[in-house]
Every structure is written in structure tokens, then in C-alpha cells.
N, C-alpha and C positions, 0 to 999 in steps of 0.2 A: 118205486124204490128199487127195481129189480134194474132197471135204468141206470140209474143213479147208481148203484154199484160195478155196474158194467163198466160207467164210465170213469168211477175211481182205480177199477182195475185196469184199463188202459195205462191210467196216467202213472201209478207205481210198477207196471212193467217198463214203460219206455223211458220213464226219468231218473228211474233205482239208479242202470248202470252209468247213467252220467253225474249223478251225485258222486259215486266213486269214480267215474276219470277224472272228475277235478280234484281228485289225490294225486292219481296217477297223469302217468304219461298220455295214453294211448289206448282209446277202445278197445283195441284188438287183446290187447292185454287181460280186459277184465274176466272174470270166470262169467258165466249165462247167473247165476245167482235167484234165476226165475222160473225153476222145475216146476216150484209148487204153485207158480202165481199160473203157467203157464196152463195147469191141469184144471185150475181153479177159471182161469178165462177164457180158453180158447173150447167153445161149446155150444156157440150158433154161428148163422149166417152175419149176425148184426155184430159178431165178436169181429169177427174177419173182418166189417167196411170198418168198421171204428179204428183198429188197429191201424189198417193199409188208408185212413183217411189222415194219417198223420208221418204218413211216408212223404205225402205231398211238400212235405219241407225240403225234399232234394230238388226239386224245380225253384226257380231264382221268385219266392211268391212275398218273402218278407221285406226285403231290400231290394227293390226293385233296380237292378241298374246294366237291363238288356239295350244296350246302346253302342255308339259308332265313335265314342269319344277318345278313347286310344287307337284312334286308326289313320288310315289318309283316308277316310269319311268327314269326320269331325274334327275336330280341335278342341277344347275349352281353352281353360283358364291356364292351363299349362302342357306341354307334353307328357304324357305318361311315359313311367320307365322303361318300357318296353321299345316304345320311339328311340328313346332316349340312348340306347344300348344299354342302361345305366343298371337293370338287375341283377341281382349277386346273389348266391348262394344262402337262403336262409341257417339261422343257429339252431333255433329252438323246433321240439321234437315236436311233428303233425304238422307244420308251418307252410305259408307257399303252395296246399292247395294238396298236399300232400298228405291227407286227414281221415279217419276209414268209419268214422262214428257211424254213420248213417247207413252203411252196408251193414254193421253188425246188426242192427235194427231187422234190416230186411231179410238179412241171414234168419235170424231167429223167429220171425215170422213165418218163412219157409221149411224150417225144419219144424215148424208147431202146426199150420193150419188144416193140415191131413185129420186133425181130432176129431173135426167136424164132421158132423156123418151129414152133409148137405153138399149132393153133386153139384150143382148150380153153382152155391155160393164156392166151393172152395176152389171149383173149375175160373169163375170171374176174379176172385180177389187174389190168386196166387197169379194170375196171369199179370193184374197188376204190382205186385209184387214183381216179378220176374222183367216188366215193364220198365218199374225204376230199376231194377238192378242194373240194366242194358243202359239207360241214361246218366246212370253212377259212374259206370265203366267207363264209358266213352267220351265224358269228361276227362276221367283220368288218363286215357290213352292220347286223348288231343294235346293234353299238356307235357305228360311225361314220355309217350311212348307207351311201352311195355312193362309192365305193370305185374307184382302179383295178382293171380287169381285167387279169390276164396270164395266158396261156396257154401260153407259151413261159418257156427258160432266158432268163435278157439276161444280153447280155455287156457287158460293163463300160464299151464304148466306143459302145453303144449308147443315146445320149445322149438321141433323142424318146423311147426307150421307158422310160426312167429318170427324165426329167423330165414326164413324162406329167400331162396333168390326168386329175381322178378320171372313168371313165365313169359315164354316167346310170345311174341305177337300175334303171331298167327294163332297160338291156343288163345289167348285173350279175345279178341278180335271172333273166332269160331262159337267162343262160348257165350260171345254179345249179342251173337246173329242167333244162339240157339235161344237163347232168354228171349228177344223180341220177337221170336217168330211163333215162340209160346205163347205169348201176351196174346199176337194176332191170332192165334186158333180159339183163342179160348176167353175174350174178351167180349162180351156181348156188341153187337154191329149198334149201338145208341148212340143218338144225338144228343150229348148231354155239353154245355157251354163249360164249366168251371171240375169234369170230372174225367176221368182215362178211360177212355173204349176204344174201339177193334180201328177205330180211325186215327186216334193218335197214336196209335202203336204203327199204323203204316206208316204216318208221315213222318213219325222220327224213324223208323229202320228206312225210310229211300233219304232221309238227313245221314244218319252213319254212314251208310254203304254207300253213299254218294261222295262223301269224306273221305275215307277208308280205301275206296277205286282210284278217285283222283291223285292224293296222296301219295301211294304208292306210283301211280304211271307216272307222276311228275317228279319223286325222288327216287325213281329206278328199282323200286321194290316188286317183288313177283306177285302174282297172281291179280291184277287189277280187275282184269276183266270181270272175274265172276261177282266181286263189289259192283263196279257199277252195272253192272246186269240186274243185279238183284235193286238195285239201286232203282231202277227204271219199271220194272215189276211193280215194286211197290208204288211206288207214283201212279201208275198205268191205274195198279186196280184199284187205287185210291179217287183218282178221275171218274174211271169207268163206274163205280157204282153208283153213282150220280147224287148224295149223301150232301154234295157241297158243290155253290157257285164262285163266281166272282162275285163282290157288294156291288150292285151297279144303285140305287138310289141315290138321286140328287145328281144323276148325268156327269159326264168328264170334266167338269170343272167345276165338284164337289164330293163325288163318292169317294176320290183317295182320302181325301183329309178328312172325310165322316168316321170313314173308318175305323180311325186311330180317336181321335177328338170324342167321339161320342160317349157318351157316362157309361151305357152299358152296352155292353156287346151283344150282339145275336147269333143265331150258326148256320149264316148265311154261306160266309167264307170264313167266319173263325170256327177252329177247331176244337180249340182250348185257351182259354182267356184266365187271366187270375182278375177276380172278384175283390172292386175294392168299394168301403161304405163310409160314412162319416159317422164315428162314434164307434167303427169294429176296424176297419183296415185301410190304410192310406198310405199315396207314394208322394215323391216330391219330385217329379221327372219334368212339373212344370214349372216348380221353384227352378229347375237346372238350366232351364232355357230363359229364363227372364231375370235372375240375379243376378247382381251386376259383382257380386264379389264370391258367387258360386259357378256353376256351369258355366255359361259365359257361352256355350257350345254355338261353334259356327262351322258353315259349309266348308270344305275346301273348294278353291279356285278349280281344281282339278276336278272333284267333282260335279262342280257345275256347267264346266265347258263337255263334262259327259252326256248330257242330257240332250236330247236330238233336238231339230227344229220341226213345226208341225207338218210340216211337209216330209219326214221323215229322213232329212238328210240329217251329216253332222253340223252342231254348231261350228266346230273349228273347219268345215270348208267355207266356211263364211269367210270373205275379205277383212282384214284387220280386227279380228275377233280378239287377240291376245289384248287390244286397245280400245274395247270399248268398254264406256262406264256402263253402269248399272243399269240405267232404264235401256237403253237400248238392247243390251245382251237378256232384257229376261223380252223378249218381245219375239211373239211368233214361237214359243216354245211348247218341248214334252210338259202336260197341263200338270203332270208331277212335280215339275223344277218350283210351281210358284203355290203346290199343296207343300211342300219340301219344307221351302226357305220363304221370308217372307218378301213378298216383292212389291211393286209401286204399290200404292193406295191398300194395303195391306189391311187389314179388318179383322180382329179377332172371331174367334168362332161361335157364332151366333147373332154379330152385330153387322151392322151395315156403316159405322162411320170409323171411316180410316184411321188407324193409330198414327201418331207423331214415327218418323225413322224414330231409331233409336239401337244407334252402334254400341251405345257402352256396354250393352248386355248381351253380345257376342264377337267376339277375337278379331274373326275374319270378315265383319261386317256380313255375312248370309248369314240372316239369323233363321234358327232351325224352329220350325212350327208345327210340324208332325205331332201329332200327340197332345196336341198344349190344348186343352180346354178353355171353358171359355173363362174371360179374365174375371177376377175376384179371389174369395175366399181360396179356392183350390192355387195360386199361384203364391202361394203361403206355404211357409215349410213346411213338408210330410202333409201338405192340405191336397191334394190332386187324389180324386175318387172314381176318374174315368177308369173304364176297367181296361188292363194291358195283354195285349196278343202275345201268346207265345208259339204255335202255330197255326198256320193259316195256310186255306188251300192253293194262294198264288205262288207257294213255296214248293207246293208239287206238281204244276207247271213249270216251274222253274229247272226243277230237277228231273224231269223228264226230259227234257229240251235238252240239258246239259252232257246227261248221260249218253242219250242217243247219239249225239254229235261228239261225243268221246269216245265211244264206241265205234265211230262209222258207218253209224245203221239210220244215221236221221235222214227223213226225205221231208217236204215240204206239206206233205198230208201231218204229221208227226209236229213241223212250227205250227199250223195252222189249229192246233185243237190245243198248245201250248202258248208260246210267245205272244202270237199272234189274239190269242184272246184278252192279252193281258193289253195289247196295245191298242183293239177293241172298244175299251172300257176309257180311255184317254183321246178316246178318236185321232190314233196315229194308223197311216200305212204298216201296212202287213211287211215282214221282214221277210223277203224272198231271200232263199237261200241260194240259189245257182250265182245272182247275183252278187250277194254278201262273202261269197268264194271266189270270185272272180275279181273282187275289186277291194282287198280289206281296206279298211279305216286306217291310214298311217298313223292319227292320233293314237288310237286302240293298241294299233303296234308297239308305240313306243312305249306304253302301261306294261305290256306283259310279256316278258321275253320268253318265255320258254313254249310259245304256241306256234305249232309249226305243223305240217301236212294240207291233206286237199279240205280239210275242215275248217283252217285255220280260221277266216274270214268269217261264218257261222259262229264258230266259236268265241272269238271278240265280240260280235252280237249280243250271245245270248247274258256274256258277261257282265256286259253292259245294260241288259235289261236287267240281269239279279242286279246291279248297281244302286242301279234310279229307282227298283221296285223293293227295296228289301233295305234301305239305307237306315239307319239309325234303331236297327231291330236285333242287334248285337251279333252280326255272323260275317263280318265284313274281314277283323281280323282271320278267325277259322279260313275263311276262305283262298288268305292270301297267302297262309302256312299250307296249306293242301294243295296250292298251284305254285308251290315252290318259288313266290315272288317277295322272298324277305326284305330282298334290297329295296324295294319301294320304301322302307325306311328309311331311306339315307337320303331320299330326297325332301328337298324344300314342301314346307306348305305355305302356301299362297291363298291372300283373301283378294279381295276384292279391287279392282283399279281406279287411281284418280288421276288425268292428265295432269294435274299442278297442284299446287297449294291452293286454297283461297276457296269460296263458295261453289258449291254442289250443289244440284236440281235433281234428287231422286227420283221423282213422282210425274216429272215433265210440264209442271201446274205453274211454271214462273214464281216457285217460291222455292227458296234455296232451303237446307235440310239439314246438311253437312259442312261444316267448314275446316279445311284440315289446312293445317300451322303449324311452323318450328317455335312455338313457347309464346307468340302473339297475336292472341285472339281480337285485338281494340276493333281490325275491320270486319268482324263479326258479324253480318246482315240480322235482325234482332229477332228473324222467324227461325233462325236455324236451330235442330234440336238439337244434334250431336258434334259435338268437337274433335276432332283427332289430333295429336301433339305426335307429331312426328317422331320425336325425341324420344317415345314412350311404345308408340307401332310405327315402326319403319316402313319406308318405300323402299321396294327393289333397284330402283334409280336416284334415289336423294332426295328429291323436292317430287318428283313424279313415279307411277310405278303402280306394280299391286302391293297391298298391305304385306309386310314378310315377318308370320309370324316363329316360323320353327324353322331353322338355318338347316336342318337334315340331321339323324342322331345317323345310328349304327348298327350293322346287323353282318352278325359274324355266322358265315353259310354252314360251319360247322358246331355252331352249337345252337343257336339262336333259336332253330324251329320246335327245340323244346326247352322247358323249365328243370330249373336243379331239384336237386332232393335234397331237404335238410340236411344238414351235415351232423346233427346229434340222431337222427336217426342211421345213419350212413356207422356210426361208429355203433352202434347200439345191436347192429345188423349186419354182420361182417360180408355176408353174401349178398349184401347189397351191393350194384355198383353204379356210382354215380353216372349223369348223362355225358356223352362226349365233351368236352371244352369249359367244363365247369368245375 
């Protein structure tokens, strides 16, 4: 019984004061309203996880939709607005991401868990408390900038702290780094799959501070260094404690896609995974890849000519690469391109007989299979129970790599226990750096303008490895607002090529697959699955070409890299002031 009360007083601390926002405007608003529940609940160790076990709502664990689909990663079913140029200013107050619920939550946990006379518990669970706070913030900072800070409940009649203008970034930003660096002192060092320890608190502070570094040296802002410094630190001793590998089971031409594909995760190389079950929690991330009037999600053209050949050169120094079909361009490739998207004689995960092609069910014809379990039941709305990665340890290889070589401290001891492990695991040649500097990649080049010095060539590398190793895990956008490359929206995305109209041979089996047509299918060969109508996905050429599904939106260098602030909030807050160009 003494349980069961415990856990009704959770559920009337945390859900009182959102019974009253939905009168009101705006959490920050409400008064704490919870003295007495507060005195009444916070009084063991088991008060504390219960509380901070339903903080876990600030991680994306209900709606799952950490993915590449508004990027030049993916594509669906249409360009998102952000592609598009096309977002505007929200009306309504809390709107557009601009919302503070779930800080008041963590606020008030923080200013209660001290009750507890239990060193242990209140040293572990204010750490993750302080955890989410830093993940809260740094949301808000990626989108808006600069941001109020709060650290505290407000109460309602607390009128400067309500009407507050935003603090500098650098106090924001200072007090993010002081929240996760709490976590990490005081977060117990456990392997735990679906819960927050002294691990996941590294690997998101060398994710911030590696944001935060870049960000700043790419739009001219002070102090980068000690970001990515600390960027690398974290990484480093997150490597070094030896806590976490690479997944190598099922060898290079099957441990990327077990990865992702498998129902349950382990803490081989995941860090932190959300837990999903049939009959308690479920996503639909596989319905998004196989509905033909949902997701629809396909490669870009672009990012598929990214992925190396096995011999580790690029695709695009291949002769007439821009014109080859489909089977020949996935041939000889990085063993990620064909875990990625699916390629000839393509077989879902688990079985051994090839699926039918089947274009309708993505844009750009590379349809994306990362993740997609095996077919059935789970490829049904909200039916997918595989469990989804939110970090993982090839993200702080990553960001070690990155930092160091932004920094100008990387040597090739430094690829070798980074990049180099990851390519490893796919059996590709080791990315020599003196080389990779001496010779950059013109493709690479022309992806990212703003990389320049004796790194440069390293640098588009290592880019290219987060590319191909981190595709469709939702950091593709963040990444390309931190390297300052917005205009990558204004370009075209491109699927996949076909010399002519008329019958296509995917698979190289002398049986055609594809037949693409301007509106007459009658010479339709009768094995073919997929149709293409011209008329409906365009060729870059007319009758020949790659697929052209997004003509390029728009991306205005002065306002673009961040989002607006409601405008009922903006009047409601006079010392508010809105972002530039909005």
C-alpha cells in the first residue's frame, strides 16, 4: 500500500499543475501549488527515481520521429517547411517549440529533493535531474539561440522573473555546461540500456560542446575553442573507460543493420535506447518507410554518391558515375550504402528471399531500411517494437575525430582509435590523414563551403563519415546549422537515374523491375513491379535523367539558422525580443 501511495503522489504532483495550464497560458505561469504534496512526498530514495523516472518525457521516447526526413539526408512524401523556406512566425502562446512545461517540472524537483536525508540517492537523482535540464536547454538554444534562463519554480506573481528578457548565451550555454558536468560527477558509472548514468551524461555534453564549438567558429562567434575542447574530453574519457564498443556481431555485411533492425538493444554500443513492447509501447518508424501514402522516405542522390567505394576511394572519381543506373552504382560499395537503402536482391531482415523493387514506397526510389524490422505485424501503424537508439558510442568516435581536427590537434594515432574503427567494422581502408589533406575530395568540396585551412581535406572526411554513419538518427539537420551550411537548402534533391523511358533491370537477373513512362504503360514487360509516370516524378532531362523530386526551397543566412518566437508570447513579454529577420 505504502507503494501504491507513493505512486499516486507522484502522479498528483506532476499532473495538478498541468490540469491548470490547460486554463492557462503557460507553465511558467502557474504558482508551485505543491508545498504540501511536496513535504508529504519527497522522503526516500524511491521518491526521487519515481519522480526523475518521468522526467524521461523530455527525450523524444513517446513519438518517436528522430530521423533525416527534413534534410538533404532524406526526402518523404513531401519537403518539409524548413526546406521549403516556407516557416513563419507562430500566433499562439508556447507554440513552435517555444514551451517551458517540463523545466518547471525539473525546477521543482530540484528545489525539493534535498528533503531526502539519503546521500546516494539524492547525489544520483538530482544529477539526473540536472542531466535533463542541460538536454532541455540545448534544445532550446539549437533552435532559438539565447534563451531565458530559469533555475527556479516561478510563481505566478513573480512578475521580473516572468517577464524576463532572454539571458546571453554565454550565461545559458555556461549554465548548461555546469548542469551536465553535475550529472557527470554524480551519476553513478552503470550500464544501464533504457536509463541515465555517468555515460550518457558524457556523450550528450561532447554532443553540446561539440555543437556549441562548432557553431560558434563557423558563425564567427567567441570563445569556440574551449567548446570543442571540452567537446573532445568528453569523448576521450568516454572511449577510454572502456564501458562501450563498436556492435561487431554478424561481420561487415550485417552488424550495421542488426543494430538498428533488432527488437532489443544491448550495451554493447548503445548507450541509451528507448524501450518499446506490444501491448505497453510502440513506434511507427517502420510504417514510415514502407507506406506508400505515409513516409514514403528516400535516400538523396547526393547522399548516396557520398558513400566510398570498397577500396576506399570516392564513388564520384569513378568514370560517368553521375549516369549510372542503380545496379551498377551500389556495386563494390561502403557495406553501409546497401545496410542504408535497399539494394539489388534486397531481403528483409530476417529472411533470405528477395523482395519485389518496390519504388512507390519511397520518392527518390533508395528506399531507406535502417531500422525497418522484420516484415509483418510491426510494419503496421504505431506496430514497430524494435527498440530505438538515442545514443550510441560511434557518436563519440565521431566527435572526437571532429573536434580534434577543428581544433588542429588531430594526428593519425587520434583517426586510428576513432574513424578508423568505425571503417574497421565495414572492412573499409583506414582514412589516412596526411593523405586526406593533401588531396581533398572536389565532391566534398563542393557540399561544404565554409571548410578551409591545412585540415580542410581531414575535415570533409570525417564529415563524411558522420554522413554515412549517423544517417537517418535525426542530427543531420543540427549539424548543417552548426557548420554554417544553410544554403544546402536551395539545392535540388535528386533520386535515383534512368537512361530512358521503357523497362529497367534492377537486380541484373534479366528480369526487368521498373518501367518508367510518360502516362503509357501498354509496353509494360508483366514481371515489372514498379511504375514510374513521369508526369508525376520528373526526370532532370525529360524522358531521361535522375528522379527530381524538390526543385531547391530557400534559406535566408540571416534569419534561417534559427526559429521565431510566438508572437502572443513576444507581446505578452515586452523584453522579449524576437530573432533577427522574423
Amino acid at each position: 500500500m505504502k507503494k501504491i501511495r507513493r505512486i499516486i503522489q507522484v502522479l498528483v504532483l506532476l499532473i495538478t499543475p498541468f490540469i491548470i495550464a490547460g486554463c492557462e497560458a503557460d507553465i511558467l505561469e502557474q504558482p508551485p501549488g505543491d508545498a504540501v504534496t511536496a513535504d508529504e512526498f519527497f522522503n526516500t530514495g524511491a521518491d526521487l527515481e519515481a519522480y526523475t523516472n518521468d522526467l524521461y518525457d523530455v527525450l523524444p521516447t513517446k513519438s518517436v520521429y528522430i530521423d533525416d526526413s527534413d534534410s538533404d539526408n532524406i526526402l518523404g512524401v513531401s519537403a518539409g517547411e524548413r526546406l521549403r523556406g516556407a516557416r513563419i512566425v507562430p500566433t499562439d502562446r508556447g507554440s513552435g517549440g517555444w514551451s517551458w512545461g517540463y523545466l518547471r517540472r525539473i525546477n521543482y524537483f530540484l528545489e525539493n529533493y534535498d528533503r531526502v536525508d539519503d546521500a546516494a540517492a539524492t547525489a544520483q537523482y538530482s544529477g539526473i535531474a540536472r542531466f535533463f535540464r542541460a538536454y532541455f536547454y540545448f534544445e532550446k538554444v539549437k533552435r532559438f539561440g539565447a534563451v531565458p534562463w530559469y533555475s527556479e519554480v516561478i510563481n505566478q506573481n513573480d512578475e521580473e522573473l516572468l517577464t524576463k528578457a532572454r539571458d546571453s548565451r554565454e550565461l545559458v550555454m555556461d549554465s548548461i555546461m555546469a548542469d551536465i558536468d553535475y550529472a557527470i560527477e554524480n551519476i553513478p558509472a552503470n550500464k544501464e540500456l533504457n536509463r541515465i548514468t555517468k555515460y550518457t551524461a558524457l556523450i550528450l555534453k561532447a554532443r553540446i560542446a561539440l555543437h556549441e564549438g562548432t557553431f560558434r567558429k563557423y558563425h564567427g562567434l567567441d570563445d569556440h575553442e574551449r567548446f570543442i575542447e571540452e567537446s573532445s574530453s568528453a569523448a576521450k574519457e568516454l572511449m577510454d573507460s572502456g564501458a562501450y564498443t563498436l556492435y561487431t556481431s554478424g561481420g561487415e555485411e550485417q552488424a550495421y543493420l542488426d543494430l538498428f533492425a533488432m527488437e532489443n538493444q544491448n550495451t554493447t554500443e548503445t548507450i541509451l535506447a528507448v524501450d518499446y513492447e506490444f501491448g505497453l509501447r510502440t513506434h511507427d518508424l517502420a510504417y514510415r518507410m514502407t507506406a506508400p501514402t505515409q513516409g514514403r522516405w528516400g535516400l538523396t542522390k547526393e547522399l548516396v554518391n557520398s558513400y566510398l567505394m570498397t577500396d576506399g576511394t570516392p564513388f564520384t572519381d569513378q568514370s560517368g558515375y553521375e549516369t549510372m543506373g542503380f545496379y551498377e552504382e551500389m556495386q563494390n560499395r561502403d557495406p553501409r550504402l546497401t545496410q542504408t537503402t535497399a539494394g539489388p536482391d534486397f531481403a528483409t531482415y530476417g529472411s533470405q528471399d528477395p523482395e519485389p523493387v518496390d519504388l512507390d514506397i519511397t520518392r527518390t526510389g533508395y528506399r531507406v531500411i535502417k531500422g525497418l524490422p522484420p516484415k509483418g505485424p510491426q510494419w503496421g501503424s504505431g506496430g514497430s517494437i524494435n527498440d530505438v537508439i538515442l545514443f550510441r558510442f560511434a557518436e563519440a568516435l565521431l566527435i572526437y575525430a571532429e573536434a580534434k581536427a577543428e581544433l588542429g590537434t588531430l594526428t593519425q594515432g587520434d583517426l586510428d582509435i576513432s574513424i578508423n574503427k568505425l571503417r574497421d567494422r565495414v572492412g573499409l581502408p583506414h582514412l589516412n590523414m596526411a593523405e586526406a589533406n593533401a588531396d581533398p575530395d572536389p565532391y566534398q568540396e563542393s557540399l561544404y563551403e565554409n571548410v578551409e585551412g591545412p585540415n580542410k581535406g581531414v575535415i570533409l572526411e570525417i564529415r563524411r563519415e558522420r554522413r554515412v554513419e549517423m544517417v537517418n538518427e535525426g542530427l543531420r539537420w543540427d549539424d548543417l546549422m552548426r557548420w554554417k551550411e544553410g544554403q544546402k537548402v536551395e539545392e535540388p534533391i535528386k533520386g535515383i537515374y534512368f537512361s530512358e523511358l521503357g523497362a529497367h533491370d534492377f537486380n541484373n537477373d534479366g528480369n526487368f523491375d521498373v518501367y518508367v513512362h510518360d502516362g503509357d504503360t501498354s509496353g509494360a514487360p508483366d514481371e515489372v513491379t514498379t511504375t514510374i509516370n513521369i508526369n508525376e516524378r520528373q526526370l532532370t532531362e525529360g524522358t531521361s535523367g535522375n528522379l527530381l523530386l524538390f526543385e531547391g526551397g530557400s534559406f535566408d543566412e540571416t534569419r534561417d539558422y534559427y526559429y521565431p518566437i510566438p508572437m502572443e508570447d513576444l507581446e505578452l513579454n515586452n523584453n522579449l525580443e524576437q530573432n533577427p529577420g522574423w
